[in-house]
Biopython code that builds the backbone (N, CA, C, O; Angstrom):
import numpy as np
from Bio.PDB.StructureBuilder import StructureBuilder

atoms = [
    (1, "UNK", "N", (15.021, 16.046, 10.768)),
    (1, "UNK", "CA", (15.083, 15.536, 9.409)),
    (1, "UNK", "C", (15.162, 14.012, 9.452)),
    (1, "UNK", "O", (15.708, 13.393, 10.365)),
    (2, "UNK", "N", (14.706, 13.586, 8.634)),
    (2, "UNK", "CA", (14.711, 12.266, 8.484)),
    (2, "UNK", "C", (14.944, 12.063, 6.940)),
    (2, "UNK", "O", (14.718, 12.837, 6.009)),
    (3, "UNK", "N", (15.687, 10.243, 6.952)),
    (3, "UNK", "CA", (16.142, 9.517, 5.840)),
    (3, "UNK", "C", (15.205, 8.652, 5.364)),
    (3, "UNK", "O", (14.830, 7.644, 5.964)),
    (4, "UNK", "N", (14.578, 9.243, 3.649)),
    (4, "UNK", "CA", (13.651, 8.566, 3.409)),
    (4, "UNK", "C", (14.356, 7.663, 2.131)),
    (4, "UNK", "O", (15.344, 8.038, 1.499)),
    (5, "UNK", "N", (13.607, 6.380, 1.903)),
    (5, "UNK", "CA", (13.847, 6.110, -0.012)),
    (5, "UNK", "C", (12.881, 6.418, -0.540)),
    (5, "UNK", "O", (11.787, 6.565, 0.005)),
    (6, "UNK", "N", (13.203, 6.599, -1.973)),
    (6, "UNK", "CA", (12.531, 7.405, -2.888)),
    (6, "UNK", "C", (12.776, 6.655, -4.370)),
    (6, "UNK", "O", (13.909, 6.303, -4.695)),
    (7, "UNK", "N", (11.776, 6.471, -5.117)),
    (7, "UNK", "CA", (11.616, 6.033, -6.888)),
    (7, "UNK", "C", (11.344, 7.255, -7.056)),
    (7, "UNK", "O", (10.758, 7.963, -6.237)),
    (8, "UNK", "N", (11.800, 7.629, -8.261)),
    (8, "UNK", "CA", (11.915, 8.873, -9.337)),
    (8, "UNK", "C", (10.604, 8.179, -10.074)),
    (8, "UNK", "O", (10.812, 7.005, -10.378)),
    (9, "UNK", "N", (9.553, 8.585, -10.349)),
    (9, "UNK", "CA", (8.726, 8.317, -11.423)),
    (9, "UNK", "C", (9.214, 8.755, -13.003)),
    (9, "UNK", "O", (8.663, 8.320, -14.014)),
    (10, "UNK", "N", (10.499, 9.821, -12.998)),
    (10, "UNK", "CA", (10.174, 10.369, -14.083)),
    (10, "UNK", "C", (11.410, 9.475, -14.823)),
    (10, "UNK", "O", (11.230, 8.786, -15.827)),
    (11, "UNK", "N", (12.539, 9.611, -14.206)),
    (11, "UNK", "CA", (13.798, 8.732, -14.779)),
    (11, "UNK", "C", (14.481, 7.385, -14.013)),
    (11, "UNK", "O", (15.641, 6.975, -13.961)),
    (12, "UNK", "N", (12.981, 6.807, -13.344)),
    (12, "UNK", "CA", (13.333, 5.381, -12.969)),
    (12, "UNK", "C", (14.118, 5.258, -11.688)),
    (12, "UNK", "O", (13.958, 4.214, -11.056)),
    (13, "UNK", "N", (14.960, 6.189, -11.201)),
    (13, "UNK", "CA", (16.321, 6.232, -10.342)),
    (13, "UNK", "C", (15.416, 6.247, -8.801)),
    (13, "UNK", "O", (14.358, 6.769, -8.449)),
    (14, "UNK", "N", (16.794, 5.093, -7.897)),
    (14, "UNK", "CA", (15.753, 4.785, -6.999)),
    (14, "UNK", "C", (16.739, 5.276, -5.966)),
    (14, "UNK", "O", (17.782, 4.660, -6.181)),
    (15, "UNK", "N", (16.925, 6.243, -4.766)),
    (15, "UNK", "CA", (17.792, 7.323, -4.340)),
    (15, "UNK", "C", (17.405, 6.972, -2.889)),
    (15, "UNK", "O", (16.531, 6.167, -2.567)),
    (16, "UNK", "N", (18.057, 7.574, -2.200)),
    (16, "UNK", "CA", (18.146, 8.232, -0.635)),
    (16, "UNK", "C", (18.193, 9.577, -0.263)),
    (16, "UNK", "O", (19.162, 10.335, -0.302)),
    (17, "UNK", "N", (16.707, 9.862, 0.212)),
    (17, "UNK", "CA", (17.385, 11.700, 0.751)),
    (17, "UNK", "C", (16.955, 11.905, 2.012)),
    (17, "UNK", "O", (16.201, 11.198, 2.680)),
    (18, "UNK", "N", (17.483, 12.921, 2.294)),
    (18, "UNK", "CA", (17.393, 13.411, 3.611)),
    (18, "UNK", "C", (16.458, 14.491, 3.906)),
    (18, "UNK", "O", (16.697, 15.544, 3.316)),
    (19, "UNK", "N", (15.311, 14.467, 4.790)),
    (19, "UNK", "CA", (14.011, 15.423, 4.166)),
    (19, "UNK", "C", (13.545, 15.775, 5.562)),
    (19, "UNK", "O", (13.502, 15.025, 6.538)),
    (20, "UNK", "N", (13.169, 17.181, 5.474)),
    (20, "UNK", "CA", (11.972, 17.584, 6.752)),
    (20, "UNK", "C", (10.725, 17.132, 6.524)),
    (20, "UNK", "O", (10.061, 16.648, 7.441)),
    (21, "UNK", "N", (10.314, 17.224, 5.419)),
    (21, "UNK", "CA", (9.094, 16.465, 5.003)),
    (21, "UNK", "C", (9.136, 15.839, 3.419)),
    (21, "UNK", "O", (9.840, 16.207, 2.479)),
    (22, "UNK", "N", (8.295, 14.947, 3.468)),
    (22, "UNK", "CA", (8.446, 14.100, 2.291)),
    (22, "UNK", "C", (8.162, 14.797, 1.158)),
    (22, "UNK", "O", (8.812, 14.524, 0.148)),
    (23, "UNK", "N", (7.126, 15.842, 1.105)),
    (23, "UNK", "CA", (7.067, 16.766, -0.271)),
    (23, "UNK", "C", (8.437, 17.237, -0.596)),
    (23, "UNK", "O", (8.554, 17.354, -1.816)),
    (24, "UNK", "N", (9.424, 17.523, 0.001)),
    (24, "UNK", "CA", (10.661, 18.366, -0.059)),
    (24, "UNK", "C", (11.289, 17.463, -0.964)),
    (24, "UNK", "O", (12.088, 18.092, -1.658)),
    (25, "UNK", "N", (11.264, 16.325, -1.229)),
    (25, "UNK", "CA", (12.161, 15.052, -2.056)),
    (25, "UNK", "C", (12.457, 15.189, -3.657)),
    (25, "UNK", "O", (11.505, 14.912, -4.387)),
    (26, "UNK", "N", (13.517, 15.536, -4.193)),
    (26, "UNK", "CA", (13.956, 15.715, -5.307)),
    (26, "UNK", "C", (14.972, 14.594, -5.775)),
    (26, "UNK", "O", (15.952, 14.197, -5.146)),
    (27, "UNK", "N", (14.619, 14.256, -6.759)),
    (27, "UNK", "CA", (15.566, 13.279, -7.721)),
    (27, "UNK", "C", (16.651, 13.780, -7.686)),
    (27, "UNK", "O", (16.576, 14.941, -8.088)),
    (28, "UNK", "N", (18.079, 13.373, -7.282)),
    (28, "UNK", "CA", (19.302, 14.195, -7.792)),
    (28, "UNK", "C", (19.988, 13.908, -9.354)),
    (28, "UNK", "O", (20.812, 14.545, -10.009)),
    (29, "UNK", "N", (19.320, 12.777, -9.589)),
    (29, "UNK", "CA", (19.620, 12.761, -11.135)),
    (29, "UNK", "C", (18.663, 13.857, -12.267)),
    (29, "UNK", "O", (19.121, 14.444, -13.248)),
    (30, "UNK", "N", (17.438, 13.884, -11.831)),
    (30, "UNK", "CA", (16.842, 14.857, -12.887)),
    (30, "UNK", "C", (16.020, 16.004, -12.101)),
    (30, "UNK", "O", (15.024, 16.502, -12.627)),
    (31, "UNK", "N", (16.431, 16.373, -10.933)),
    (31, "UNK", "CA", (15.734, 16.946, -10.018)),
    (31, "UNK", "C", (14.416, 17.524, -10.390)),
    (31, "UNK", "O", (14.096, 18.700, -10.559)),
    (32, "UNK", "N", (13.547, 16.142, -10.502)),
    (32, "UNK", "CA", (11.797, 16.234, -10.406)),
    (32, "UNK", "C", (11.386, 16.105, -9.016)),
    (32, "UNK", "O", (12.128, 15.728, -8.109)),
    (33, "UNK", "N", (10.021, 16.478, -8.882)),
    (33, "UNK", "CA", (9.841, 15.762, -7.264)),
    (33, "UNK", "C", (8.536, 15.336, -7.158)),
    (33, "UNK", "O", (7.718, 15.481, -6.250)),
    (34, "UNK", "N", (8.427, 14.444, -8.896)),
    (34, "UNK", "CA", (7.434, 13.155, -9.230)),
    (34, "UNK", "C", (8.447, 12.324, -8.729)),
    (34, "UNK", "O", (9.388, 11.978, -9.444)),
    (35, "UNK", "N", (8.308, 11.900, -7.305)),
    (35, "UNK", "CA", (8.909, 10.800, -6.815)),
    (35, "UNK", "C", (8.057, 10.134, -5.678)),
    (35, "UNK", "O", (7.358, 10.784, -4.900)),
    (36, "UNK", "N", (8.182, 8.843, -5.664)),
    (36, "UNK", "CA", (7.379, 8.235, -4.450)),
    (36, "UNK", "C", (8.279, 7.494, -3.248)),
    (36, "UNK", "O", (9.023, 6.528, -3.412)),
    (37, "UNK", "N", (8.058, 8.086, -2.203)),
    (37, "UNK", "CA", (8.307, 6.956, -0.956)),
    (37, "UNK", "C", (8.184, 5.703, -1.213)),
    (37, "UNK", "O", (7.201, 5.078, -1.612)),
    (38, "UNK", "N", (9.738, 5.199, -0.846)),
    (38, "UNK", "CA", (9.446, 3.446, -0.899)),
    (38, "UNK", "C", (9.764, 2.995, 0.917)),
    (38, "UNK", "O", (10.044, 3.660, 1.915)),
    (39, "UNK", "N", (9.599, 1.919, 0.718)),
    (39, "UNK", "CA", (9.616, 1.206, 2.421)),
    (39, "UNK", "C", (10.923, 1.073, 2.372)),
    (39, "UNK", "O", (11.375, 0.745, 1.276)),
    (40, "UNK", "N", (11.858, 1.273, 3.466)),
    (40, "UNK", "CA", (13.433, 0.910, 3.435)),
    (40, "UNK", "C", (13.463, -0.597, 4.269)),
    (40, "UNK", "O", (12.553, -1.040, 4.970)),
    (41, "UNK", "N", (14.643, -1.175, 4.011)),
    (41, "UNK", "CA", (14.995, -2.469, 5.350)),
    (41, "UNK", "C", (14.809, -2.005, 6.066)),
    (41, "UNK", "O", (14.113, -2.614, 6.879)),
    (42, "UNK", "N", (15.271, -0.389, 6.496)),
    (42, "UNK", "CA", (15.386, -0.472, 7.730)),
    (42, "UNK", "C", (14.258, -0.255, 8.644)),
    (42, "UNK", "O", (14.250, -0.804, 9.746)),
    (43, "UNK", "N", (13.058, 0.709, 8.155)),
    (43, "UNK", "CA", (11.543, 0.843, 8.058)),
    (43, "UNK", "C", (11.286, -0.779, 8.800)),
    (43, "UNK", "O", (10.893, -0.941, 9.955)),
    (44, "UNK", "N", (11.686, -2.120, 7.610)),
    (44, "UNK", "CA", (10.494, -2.972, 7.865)),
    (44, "UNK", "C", (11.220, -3.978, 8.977)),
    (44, "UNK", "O", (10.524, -4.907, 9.388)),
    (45, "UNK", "N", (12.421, -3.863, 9.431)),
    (45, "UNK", "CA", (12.524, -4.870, 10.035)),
    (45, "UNK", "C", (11.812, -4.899, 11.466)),
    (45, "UNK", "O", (10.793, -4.258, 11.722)),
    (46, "UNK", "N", (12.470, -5.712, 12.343)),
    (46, "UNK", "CA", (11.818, -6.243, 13.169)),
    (46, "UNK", "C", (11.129, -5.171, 14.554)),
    (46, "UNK", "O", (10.744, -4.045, 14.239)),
    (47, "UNK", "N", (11.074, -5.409, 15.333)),
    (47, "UNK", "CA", (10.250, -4.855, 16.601)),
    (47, "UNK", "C", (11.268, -4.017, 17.540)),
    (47, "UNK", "O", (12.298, -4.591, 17.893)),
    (48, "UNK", "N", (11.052, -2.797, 17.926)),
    (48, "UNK", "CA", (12.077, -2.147, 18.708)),
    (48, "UNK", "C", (10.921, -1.770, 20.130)),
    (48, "UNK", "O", (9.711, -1.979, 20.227)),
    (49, "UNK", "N", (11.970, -1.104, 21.167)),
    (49, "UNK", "CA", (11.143, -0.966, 22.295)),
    (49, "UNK", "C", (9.664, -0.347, 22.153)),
    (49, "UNK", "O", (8.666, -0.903, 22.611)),
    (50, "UNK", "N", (9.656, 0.710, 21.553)),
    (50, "UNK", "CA", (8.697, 1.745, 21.542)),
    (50, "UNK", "C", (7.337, 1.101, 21.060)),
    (50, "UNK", "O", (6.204, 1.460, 21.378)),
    (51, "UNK", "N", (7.691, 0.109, 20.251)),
    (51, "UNK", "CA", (6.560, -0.594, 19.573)),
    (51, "UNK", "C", (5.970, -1.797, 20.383)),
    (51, "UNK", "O", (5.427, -2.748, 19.820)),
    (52, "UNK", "N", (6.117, -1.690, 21.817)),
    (52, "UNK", "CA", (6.313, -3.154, 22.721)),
    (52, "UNK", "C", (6.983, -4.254, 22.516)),
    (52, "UNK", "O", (6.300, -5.168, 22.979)),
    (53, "UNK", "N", (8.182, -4.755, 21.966)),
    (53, "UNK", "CA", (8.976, -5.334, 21.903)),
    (53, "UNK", "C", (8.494, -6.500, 21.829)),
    (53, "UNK", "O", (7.373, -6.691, 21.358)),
    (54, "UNK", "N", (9.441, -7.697, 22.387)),
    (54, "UNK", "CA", (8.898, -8.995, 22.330)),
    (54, "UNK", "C", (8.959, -9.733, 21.227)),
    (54, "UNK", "O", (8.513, -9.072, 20.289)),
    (55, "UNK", "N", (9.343, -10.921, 20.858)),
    (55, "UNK", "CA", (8.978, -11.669, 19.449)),
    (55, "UNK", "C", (10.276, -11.876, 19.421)),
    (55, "UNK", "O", (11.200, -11.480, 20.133)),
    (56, "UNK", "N", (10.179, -12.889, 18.036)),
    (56, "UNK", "CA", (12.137, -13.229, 17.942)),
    (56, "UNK", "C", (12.945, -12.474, 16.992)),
    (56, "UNK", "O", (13.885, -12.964, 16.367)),
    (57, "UNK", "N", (12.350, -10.644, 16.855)),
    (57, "UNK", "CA", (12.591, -9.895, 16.368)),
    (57, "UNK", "C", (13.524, -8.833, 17.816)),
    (57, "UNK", "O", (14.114, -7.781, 17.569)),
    (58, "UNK", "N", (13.461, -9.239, 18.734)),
    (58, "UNK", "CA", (14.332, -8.271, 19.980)),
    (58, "UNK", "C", (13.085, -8.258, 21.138)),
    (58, "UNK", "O", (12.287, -9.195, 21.115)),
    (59, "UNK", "N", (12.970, -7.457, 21.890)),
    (59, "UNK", "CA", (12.698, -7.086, 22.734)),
    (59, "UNK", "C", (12.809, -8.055, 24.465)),
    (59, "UNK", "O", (13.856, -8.370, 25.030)),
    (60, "UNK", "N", (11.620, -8.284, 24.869)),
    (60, "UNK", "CA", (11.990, -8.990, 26.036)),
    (60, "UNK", "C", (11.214, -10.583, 26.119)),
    (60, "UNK", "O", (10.234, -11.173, 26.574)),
    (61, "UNK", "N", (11.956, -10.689, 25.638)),
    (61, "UNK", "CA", (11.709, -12.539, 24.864)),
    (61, "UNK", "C", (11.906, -13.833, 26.270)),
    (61, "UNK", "O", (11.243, -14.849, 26.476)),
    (62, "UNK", "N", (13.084, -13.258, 27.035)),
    (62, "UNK", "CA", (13.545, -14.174, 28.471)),
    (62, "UNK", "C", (12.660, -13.675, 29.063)),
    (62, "UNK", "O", (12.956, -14.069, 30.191)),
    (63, "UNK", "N", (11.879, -13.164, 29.177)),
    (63, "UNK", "CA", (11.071, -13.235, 30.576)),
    (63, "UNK", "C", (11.141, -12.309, 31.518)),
    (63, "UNK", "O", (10.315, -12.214, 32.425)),
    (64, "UNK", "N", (12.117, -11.572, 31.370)),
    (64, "UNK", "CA", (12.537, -10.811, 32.090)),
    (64, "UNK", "C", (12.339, -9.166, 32.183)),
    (64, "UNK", "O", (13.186, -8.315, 32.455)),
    (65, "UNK", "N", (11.069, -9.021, 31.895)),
    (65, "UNK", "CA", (10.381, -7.486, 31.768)),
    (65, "UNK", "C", (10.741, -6.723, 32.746)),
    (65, "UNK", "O", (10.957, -7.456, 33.711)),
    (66, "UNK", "N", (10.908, -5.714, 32.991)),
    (66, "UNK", "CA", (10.870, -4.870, 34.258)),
    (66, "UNK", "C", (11.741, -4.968, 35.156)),
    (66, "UNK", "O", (11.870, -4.264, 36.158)),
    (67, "UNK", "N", (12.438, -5.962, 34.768)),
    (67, "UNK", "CA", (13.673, -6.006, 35.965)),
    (67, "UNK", "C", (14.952, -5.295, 35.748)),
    (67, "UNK", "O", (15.880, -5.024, 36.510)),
    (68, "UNK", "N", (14.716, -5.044, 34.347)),
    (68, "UNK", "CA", (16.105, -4.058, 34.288)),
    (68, "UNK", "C", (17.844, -5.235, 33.742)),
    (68, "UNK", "O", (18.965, -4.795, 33.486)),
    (69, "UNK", "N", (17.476, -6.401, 33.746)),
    (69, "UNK", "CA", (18.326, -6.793, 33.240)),
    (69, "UNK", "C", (18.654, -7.341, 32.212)),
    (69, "UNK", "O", (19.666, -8.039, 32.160)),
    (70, "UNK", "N", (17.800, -7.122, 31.101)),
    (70, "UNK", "CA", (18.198, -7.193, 29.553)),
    (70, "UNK", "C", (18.313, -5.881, 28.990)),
    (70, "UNK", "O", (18.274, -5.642, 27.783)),
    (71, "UNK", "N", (18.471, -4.944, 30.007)),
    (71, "UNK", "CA", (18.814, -4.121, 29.264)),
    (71, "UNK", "C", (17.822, -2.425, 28.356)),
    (71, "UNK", "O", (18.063, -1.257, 28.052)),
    (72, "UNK", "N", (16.494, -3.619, 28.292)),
    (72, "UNK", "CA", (15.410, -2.786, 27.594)),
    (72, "UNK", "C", (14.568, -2.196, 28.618)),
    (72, "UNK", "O", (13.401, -2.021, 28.268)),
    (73, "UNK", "N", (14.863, -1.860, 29.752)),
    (73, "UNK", "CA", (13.832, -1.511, 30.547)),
    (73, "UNK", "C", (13.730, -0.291, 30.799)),
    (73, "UNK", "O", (12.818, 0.118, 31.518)),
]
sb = StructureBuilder()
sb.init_structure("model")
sb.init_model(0)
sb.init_chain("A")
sb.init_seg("    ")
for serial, (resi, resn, name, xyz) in enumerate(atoms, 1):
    if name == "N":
        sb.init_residue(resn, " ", resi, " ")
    sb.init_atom(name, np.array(xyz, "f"), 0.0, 1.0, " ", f" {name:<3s}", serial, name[0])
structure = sb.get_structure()
């Protein structure tokens, strides 16, 4: 399961749910599920390992790839 955000199209309300898939998403104020996926912070921020890292968003910025001592290797 995963934590998506969500706009209610029908009564404006802009929520957090917890979903196996995104069709499953219900308003808990008027439980419609005319609702749309929004992008979260946490979605847009910066660069994590999986995505090749690097940048002054994290990854391996010193130089130090493959050696195992920042940690990300």
């Amino acid at each position: 399961m995963k934590l998506y955000d969500f706009h209610c199209n029908h009564c404006d309300e802009d929520f957090e749910d917890l979903v196996t898939d995104v069709g499953d998403a219900r308003c808990p104020a008027c439980a419609t599920a005319d609702v749309t996926k929004q992008l979260s912070a946490f979605s847009v921020g910066g660069s994590s390992r999986s995505e090749g890292g690097g940048g002054s968003f994290g990854g391996c910025g010193g130089g130090a790839c493959g050696t195992g001592s920042c940690g990300l290797s």
